[in-house]
N, C-alpha and C positions, 0 to 999 in steps of 0.2 A: 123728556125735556132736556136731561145733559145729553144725552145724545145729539139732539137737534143741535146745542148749545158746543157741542164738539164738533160737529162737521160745519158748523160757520167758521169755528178757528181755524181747521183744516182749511177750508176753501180760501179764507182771508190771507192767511200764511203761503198757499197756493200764488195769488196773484199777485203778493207782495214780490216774493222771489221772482217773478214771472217780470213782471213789470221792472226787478232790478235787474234784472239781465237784460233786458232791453235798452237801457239805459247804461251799462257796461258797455253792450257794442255800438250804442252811439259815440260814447267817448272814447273806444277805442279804435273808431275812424276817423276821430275828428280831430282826440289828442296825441296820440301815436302813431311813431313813425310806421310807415309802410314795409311791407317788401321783405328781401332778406339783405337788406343794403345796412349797412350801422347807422343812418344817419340820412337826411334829405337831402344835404348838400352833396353826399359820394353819389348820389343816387342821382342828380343832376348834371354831375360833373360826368359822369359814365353815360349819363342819357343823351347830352349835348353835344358829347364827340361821335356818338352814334349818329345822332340826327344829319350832322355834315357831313358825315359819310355820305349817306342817303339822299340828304336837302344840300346838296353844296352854298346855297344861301341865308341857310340856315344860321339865325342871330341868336334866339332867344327860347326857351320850353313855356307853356302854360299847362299845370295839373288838370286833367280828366281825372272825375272820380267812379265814374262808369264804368270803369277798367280797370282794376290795380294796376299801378304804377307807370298807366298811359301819360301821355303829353300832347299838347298841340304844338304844335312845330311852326316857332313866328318867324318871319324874316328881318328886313335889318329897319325897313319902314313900318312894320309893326303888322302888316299883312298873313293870315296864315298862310301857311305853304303844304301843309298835311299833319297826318297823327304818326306820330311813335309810341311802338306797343310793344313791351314785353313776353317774353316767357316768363316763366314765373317758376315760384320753389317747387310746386307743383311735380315741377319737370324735374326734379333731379333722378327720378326712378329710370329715367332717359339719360344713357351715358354710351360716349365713344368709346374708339379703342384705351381710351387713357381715364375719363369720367366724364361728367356733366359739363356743361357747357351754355351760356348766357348768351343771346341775345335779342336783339327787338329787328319789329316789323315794320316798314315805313311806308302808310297810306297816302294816297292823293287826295285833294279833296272829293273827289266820286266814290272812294273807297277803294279804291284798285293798289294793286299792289305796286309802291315804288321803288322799293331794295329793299335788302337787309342785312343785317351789320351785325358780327358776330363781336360781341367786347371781351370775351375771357372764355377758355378753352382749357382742357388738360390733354390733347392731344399730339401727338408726334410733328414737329414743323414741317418736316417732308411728307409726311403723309398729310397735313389741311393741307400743305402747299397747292397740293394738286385739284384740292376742289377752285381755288381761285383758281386755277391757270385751263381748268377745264368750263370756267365761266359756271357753274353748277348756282351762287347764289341768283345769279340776274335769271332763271329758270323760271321762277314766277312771276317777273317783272310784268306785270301791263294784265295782270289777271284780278276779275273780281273775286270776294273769298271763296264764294262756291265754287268755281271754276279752277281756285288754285285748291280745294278739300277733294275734286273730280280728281285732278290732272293728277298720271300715272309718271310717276320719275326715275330716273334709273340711275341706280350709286355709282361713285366713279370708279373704275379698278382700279387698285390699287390702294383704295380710302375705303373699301365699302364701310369699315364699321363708322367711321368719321362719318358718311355721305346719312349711313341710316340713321344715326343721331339728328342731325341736323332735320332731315325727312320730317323724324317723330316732331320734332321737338315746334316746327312751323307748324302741322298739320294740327297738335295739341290746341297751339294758342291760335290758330284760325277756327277750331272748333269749338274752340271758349267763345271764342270771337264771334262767330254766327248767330252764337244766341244770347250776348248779350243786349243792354239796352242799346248802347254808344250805336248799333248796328242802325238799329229804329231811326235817329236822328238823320242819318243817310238816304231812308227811304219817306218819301210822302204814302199816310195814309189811303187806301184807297176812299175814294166816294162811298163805293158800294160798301164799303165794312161799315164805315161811320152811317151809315144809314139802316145796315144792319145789326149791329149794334145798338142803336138807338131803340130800332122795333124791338130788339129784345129785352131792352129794361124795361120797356113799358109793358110789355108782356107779362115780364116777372114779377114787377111791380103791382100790378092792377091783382095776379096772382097771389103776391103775399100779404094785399089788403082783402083775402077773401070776397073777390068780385065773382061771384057764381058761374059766370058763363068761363071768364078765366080758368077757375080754379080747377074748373074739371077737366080740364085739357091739359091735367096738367104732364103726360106724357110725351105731348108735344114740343113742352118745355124744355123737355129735358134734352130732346134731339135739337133744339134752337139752339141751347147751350151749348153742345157739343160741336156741332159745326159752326154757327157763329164764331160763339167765345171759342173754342179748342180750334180745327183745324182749317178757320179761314182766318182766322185772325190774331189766332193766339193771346189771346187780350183774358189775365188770369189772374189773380192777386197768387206769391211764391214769395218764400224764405229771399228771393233774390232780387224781386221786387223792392221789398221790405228795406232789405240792406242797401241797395242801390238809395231807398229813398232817406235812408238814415245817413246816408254821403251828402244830403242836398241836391241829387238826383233824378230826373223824371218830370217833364212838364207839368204844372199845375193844373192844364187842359186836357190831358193826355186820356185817351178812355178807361184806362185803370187807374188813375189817380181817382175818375169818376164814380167809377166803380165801388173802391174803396172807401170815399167821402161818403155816397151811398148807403152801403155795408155797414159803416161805422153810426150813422145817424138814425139809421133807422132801427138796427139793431139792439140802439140805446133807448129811444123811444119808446120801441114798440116790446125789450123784452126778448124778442126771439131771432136766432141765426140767420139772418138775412142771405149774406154770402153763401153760406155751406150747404142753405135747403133747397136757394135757387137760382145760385147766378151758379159757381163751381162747375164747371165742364168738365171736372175728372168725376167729382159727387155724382153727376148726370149720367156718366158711362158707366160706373158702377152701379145706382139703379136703376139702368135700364138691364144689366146683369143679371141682376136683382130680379127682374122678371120673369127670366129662362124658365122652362120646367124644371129646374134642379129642387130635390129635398134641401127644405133650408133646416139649419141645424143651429139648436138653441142653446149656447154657451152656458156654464154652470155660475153658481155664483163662484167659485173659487176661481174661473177662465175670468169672467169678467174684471173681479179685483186685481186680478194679473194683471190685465192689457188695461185696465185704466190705469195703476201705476207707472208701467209699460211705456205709456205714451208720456207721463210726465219726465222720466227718465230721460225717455228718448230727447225731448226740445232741452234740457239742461245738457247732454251731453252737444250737443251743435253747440249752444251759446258758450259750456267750456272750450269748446274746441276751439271757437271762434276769437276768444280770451288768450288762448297759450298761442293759438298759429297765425301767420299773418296772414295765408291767403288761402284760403279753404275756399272751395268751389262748391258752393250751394245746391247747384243745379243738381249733385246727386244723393239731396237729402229729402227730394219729393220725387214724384215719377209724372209731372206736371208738362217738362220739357220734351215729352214722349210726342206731345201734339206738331215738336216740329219735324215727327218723321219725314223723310230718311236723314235728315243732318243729324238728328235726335241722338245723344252717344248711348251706346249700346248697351250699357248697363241701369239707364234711367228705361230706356223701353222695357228691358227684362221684367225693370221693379214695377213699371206700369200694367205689363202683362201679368204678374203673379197677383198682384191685387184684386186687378178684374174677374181670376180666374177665384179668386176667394170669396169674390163676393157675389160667385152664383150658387153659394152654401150660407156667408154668412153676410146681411147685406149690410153697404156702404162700412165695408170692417176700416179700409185706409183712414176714411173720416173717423170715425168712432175710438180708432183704437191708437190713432197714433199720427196723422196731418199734423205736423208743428204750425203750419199756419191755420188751421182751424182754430188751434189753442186758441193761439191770439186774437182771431175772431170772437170768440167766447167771453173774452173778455170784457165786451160792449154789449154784452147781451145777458140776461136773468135765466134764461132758462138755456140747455144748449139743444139745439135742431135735434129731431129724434125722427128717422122714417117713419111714420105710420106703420100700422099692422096690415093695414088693406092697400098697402103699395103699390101691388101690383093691379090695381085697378083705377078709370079712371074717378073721379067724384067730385 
């Protein structure tokens, strides 16, 4: 009975901390400044002579929160004329021949690349001289992002280490860029996703009300998740998600907002991990792993108490991080973003691959041992998702 009576405190003290870090980096997007600027105003004042660079009609900024420290670029009748998007601190590991170097990106309404405008350098003036006079930034001009992350560029002689700064440093934030949300707003969803997607909640659904004829297919589920939600649509609940939606973020219609409302409701409801057991397109690909003929190997009690510590660690070290740095890049604290292979950057596919390859030994280990956003899942639910012992069969 004090046992019982202890591990309530444990868990209650758990979610309290859990729930105040959540609410840390609410306020710390909502009430603190951005960026690595001192202040909003330097940060507009810097982003506004950029824009004219770029927009020569360019009047006025309005905050994107989609983007660290993007803009929409108004004119003088109040009309947009495109986005201004940053590099970010991100990039300082990106340096010329002299150091780091600042500047933004300037979209058209399509998305295409309209200039871009370098604001602060530490590099030799005869050596950038040459990349303006070699025309080098208008290179990407009239390109969409994929098409400018494809295109093969060649440094200028005489600048090469100026030229390959500049290189990294577009290609970084066109690759932040690709997969963030602001991207989605540029594109209409297809029909066929939204139709597929639909068949698959209802699939899920009907599945996690234990409808018999459902429930036992439920391997089929799992491949509907993967290609549906993973690699036709990309359509996932992520740390990035989350953040993005703690900015005020994300359409209220959007399929993962759906998703989510979903997840959360019924979760509460009903008690048990909704998300994690059967919407998850990463959870999917891991039990289908799961399946392989590999000897699956049964973790001791001391491995367990490990990696259930393990994971609590892990989500308070993101939400500190998140606390002390201003622009931390989410995307590679899951291995989620993997579904948008080939743009996917290369170190979330890795962690995507090492997972999978784990979990044809130990199953669905990403989820169990360590998903920050399963945490949070958990939260709306009584008991958390547990694979079955008869996984790999259907029933």
């Amino acid at each position: 009975m004090v046992s019982s009576g202890k591990n309530f405190t444990v868990k209650t003290l758990q979610v309290f901390l859990l729930i105040l870090s959540l609410l840390a980096v609410y306020a710390r997007y909502h009430y603190l400044p951005s960026g690595e600027y001192s202040g909003k105003y330097n940060l507009e004042k810097t982003a506004l002579s950029a824009a004219q660079d770029i927009f020569p009609k360019a009047y006025g900024l309005r905050e994107i929160y989609s983007f660290q420290g993007g803009f929409e670029v108004i004119g003088s009748e109040g009309a947009p004329l495109g986005y201004l998007l940053p590099n970010t601190v991100q990039d300082r590991d990106i340096e010329g021949y002299g150091g780091p170097l600042k500047l933004f990106i300037g979209l058209n309404g399509n998305l295409k690349i309209k200039g871009i405008a370098v604001v602060s350098h530490s590099e030799s003036p005869s050596f950038f001289k040459r990349l303006y006079e070699n025309s080098f930034f208008e290179i990407w001009n009239g390109l969409s992002i994929n098409e400018a992350l494809e295109k093969d560029v060649d440094s200028v002689s005489g600048a090469t280490m100026s030229s390959l700064a500049v290189k990294k440093s577009v290609r970084k934030t066109l690759s932040r860029l690709s997969r963030n949300e602001f991207v989605s707003k540029g594109k209409k969803t297809d029909f066929y996703e939204i139709v597929g997607i639909a068949l698959f909640l209802v699939f899920s659904l009907l599945s996690f009300l234990g409808i018999k004829f459902f429930s036992g297919k439920r391997f089929f589920l799992l491949l509907a998740s993967i290609v549906i939600l993973g690699f036709m649509s990309e359509t996932f609940l992520s740390l990035v998600w989350i953040s993005n939606r703690a900015r005020g973020e994300g359409g209220v219609f959007s399929p993962v907002f759906i998703i989510a409302f979903l997840a959360v409701s019924l979760s509460f409801f009903f008690g048990r991990n909704y998300y994690c057991g059967y919407i998850c397109p990463y959870g999917a690909l891991q039990e289908v792993c799961s399946r392989l003929p590999f000897k699956k190997k049964k973790l001791s009690k001391d491995a367990l108490r490990f990696w259930h510590t393990a994971r609590r660690i892990y989500i308070f070290i993101i939400f500190f991080a998140l606390l002390m740095w201003s622009d931390i890049d989410l995307v590679y604290t899951e291995p989620f973003a993997a579904f948008s292979f080939p743009s996917a950057p290369l170190a979330v596919v890795l962690l995507a691959l090492i997972f999978l390859g784990v979990s044809l030994f130990v199953p669905r280990f990403w989820c169990n041992f360590l998903c920050p956003t399963g945490q949070i899942m958990e939260l709306f639910s009584k008991k958390v998702f547990k694979v079955p012992e008869n996984a790999g069969k259907d029933n």
